[in-house]
C-alpha positions in Angstrom: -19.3 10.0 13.5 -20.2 6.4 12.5 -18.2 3.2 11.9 -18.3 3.1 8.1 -16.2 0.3 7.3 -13.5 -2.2 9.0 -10.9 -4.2 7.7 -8.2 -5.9 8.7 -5.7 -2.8 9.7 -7.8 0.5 9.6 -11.3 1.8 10.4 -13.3 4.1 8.4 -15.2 7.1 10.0 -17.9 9.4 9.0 -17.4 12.4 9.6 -19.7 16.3 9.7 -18.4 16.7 6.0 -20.2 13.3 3.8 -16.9 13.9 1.2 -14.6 13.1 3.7 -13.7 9.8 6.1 -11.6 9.4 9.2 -9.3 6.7 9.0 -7.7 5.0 11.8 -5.0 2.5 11.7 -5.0 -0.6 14.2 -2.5 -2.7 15.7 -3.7 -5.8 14.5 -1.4 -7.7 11.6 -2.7 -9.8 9.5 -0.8 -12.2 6.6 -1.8 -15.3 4.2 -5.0 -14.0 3.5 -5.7 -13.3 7.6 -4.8 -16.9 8.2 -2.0 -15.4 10.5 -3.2 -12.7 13.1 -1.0 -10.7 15.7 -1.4 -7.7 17.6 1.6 -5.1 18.2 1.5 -2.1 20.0 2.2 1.4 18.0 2.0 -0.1 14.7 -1.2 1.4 13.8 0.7 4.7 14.3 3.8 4.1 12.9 2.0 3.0 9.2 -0.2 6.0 10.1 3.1 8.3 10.2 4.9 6.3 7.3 1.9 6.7 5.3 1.2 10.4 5.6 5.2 11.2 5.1 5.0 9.2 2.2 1.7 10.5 0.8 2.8 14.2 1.4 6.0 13.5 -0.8 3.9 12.2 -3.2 1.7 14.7 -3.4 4.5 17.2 -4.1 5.5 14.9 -7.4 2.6 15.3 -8.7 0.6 12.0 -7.7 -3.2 12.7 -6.8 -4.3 11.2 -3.5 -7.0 10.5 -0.9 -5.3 12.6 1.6 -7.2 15.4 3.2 -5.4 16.0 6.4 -3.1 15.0 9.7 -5.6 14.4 13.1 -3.4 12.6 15.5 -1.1 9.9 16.0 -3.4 7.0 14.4 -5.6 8.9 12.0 -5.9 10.9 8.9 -8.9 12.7 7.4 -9.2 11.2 3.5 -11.4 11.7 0.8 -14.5 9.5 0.6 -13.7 7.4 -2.6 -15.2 4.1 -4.1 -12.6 2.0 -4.2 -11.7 0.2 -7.1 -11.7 -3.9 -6.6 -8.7 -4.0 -8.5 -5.6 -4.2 -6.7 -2.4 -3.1 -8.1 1.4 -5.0 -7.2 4.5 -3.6 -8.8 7.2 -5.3 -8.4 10.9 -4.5 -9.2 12.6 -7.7 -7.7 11.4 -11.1 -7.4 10.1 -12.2 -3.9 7.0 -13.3 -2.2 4.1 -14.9 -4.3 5.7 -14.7 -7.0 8.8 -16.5 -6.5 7.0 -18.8 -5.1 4.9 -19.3 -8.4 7.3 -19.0 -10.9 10.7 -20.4 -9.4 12.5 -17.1 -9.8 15.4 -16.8 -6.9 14.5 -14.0 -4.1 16.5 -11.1 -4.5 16.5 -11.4 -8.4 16.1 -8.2 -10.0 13.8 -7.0 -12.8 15.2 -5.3 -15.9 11.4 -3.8 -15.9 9.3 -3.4 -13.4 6.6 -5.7 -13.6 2.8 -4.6 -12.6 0.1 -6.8 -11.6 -3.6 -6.7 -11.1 -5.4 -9.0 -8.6 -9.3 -9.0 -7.8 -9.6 -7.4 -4.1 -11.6 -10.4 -2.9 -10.5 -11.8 0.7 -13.4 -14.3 0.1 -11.4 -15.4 -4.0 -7.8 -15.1 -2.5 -7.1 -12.0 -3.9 -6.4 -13.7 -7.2 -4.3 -12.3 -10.4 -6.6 -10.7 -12.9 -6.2 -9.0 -16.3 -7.5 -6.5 -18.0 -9.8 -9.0 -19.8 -11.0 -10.5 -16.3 -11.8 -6.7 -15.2 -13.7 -5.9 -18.1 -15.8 -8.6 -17.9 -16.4 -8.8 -14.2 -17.1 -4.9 -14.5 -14.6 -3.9 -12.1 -12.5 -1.2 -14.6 -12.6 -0.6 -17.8 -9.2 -1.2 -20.6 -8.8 2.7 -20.3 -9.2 2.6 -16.8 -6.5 -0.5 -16.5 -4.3 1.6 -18.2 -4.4 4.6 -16.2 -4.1 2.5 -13.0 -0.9 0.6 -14.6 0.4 4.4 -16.0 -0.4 5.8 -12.2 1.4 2.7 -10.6 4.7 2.9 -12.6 5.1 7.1 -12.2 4.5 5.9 -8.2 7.4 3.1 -8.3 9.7 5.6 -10.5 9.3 8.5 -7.9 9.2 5.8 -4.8 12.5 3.8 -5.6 14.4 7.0 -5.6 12.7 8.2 -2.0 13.8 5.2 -0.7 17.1 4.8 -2.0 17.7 7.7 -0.4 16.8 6.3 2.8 19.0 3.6 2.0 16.2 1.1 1.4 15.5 -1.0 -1.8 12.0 -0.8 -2.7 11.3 -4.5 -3.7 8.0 -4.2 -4.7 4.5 -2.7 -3.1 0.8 -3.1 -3.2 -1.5 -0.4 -3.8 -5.2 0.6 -4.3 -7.4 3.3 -6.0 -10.5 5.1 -5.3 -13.1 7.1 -7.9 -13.7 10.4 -5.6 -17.4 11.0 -4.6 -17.3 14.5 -5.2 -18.8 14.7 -8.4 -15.3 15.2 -10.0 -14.8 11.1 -10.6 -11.5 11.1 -10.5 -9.3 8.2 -9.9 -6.8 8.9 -6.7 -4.2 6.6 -4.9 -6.0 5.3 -1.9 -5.3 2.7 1.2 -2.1 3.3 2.9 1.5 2.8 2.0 3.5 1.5 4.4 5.7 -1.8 5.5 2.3 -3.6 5.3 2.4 -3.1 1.9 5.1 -2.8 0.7 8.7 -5.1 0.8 11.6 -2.8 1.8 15.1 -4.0 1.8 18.4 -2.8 3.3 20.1 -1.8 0.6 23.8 -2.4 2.6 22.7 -5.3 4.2 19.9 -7.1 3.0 17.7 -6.6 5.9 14.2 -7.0 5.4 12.4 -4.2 7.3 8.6 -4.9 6.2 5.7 -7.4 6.7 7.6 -10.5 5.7 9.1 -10.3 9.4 5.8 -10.9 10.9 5.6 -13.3 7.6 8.3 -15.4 8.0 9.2 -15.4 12.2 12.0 -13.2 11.9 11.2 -11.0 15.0 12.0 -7.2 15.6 8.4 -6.5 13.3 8.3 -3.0 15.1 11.9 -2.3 15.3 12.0 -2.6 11.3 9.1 -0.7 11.1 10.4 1.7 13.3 13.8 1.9 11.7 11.8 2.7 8.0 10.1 5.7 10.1 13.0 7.0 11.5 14.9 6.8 7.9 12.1 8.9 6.1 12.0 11.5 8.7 15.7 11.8 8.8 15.0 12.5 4.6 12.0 14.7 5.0 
């Protein structure tokens, strides 16, 4: 079983079955395009359990994804896909980047989600695309846009309600998709979902419990990540 691929929080694995990958999750925490690095011990298994709790739930709404099976505490057996270099950012309050770029307070709401595209490129920034910019740089086609965007907002319609339940506000997330190699071509939710990808708010309080406490210095990174854990299982 080979090193297939490694990025900046998991590992891919062959494995005896060439449909299927291992995928590990690392401690290693990366933010501002990896210009900010940091180690901490038992995230790569608390995204892992996050992820697979949240991937099951989804899979019982409905939502195809890369998931294959459990393997232990920091990795999961997925299906090989080709992911598609178009990342997709849904956002239901205004935070981050986009604050940032368009003046709009933290913490104000949406009265629409709003989804986003941006070129998977560490090298480009990750920059905002369109469906235009896909097209033409051959990375998905407008049907193909359009089923990522109709895919994303059925996965932020079943998410928010998860996590209100948990008592968390789902600010917004980032998420990726995969063609399966299979010879069925289907387009599947792939990557992880966790605090590294996606902003998570106390709903009471106001606590952030993601990546923007590794972000912005606010200490306790695992103890949020670790409180988001515990909520989900207490809900499973």
């Amino acid at each position: 079983m080979g090193l297939l691929y490694e990025g900046k929080a998991k590992k891919l694995f062959t494995t005896d079955d060439s449909d299927v990958l291992r995928m590990e999750f690392k401690d290693e925490a990366t933010a501002f395009n990896a210009q900010k690095k940091s180690e901490f011990e038992d995230k790569g298994k608390l995204n892992k359990a996050i992820t697979l709790l949240i991937y099951k739930m989804l899979e019982s709404k409905g939502v195809g994804t890369h998931l294959v099976a459990d393997v232990d505490d920091i990795n999961l057996l997925v299906k090989k896909v080709d992911i598609l270099l178009v990342e997709v950012i849904v956002r239901n309050v205004a935070a981050g980047s986009f604050s940032k770029r368009v003046g709009v307070k933290e913490g104000t709401p949406f009265k629409q989600p709003i989804v986003e595209f941006s070129y998977k490129s560490d090298e480009h920034g990750d920059p905002l695309i369109n469906d235009d910019y896909a097209r033409e740089m051959g990375l998905a086609t407008y049907e193909e846009c359009e089923e990522l965007r109709q895919k994303a907002r059925v996965i932020n319609d079943v998410m928010i309600d998860f996590f209100k339940e948990c008592g968390l506000k789902l600010v917004d997330f980032k998420i990726e998709f995969g063609r399966t190699t299979d010879g069925s071509d289907i387009i599947v939710l792939a990557d992880e979902i966790s605090p590294d990808t996606c902003r998570l708010w106390d709903i009471e309080t106001g606590e952030k419990m993601d990546k923007d406490r590794f972000r912005e210095d606010l200490g306790g990174v695992m103890e949020g990540y670790a409180s988001v854990l515990k909520r989900l299982q207490d809900q499973a």
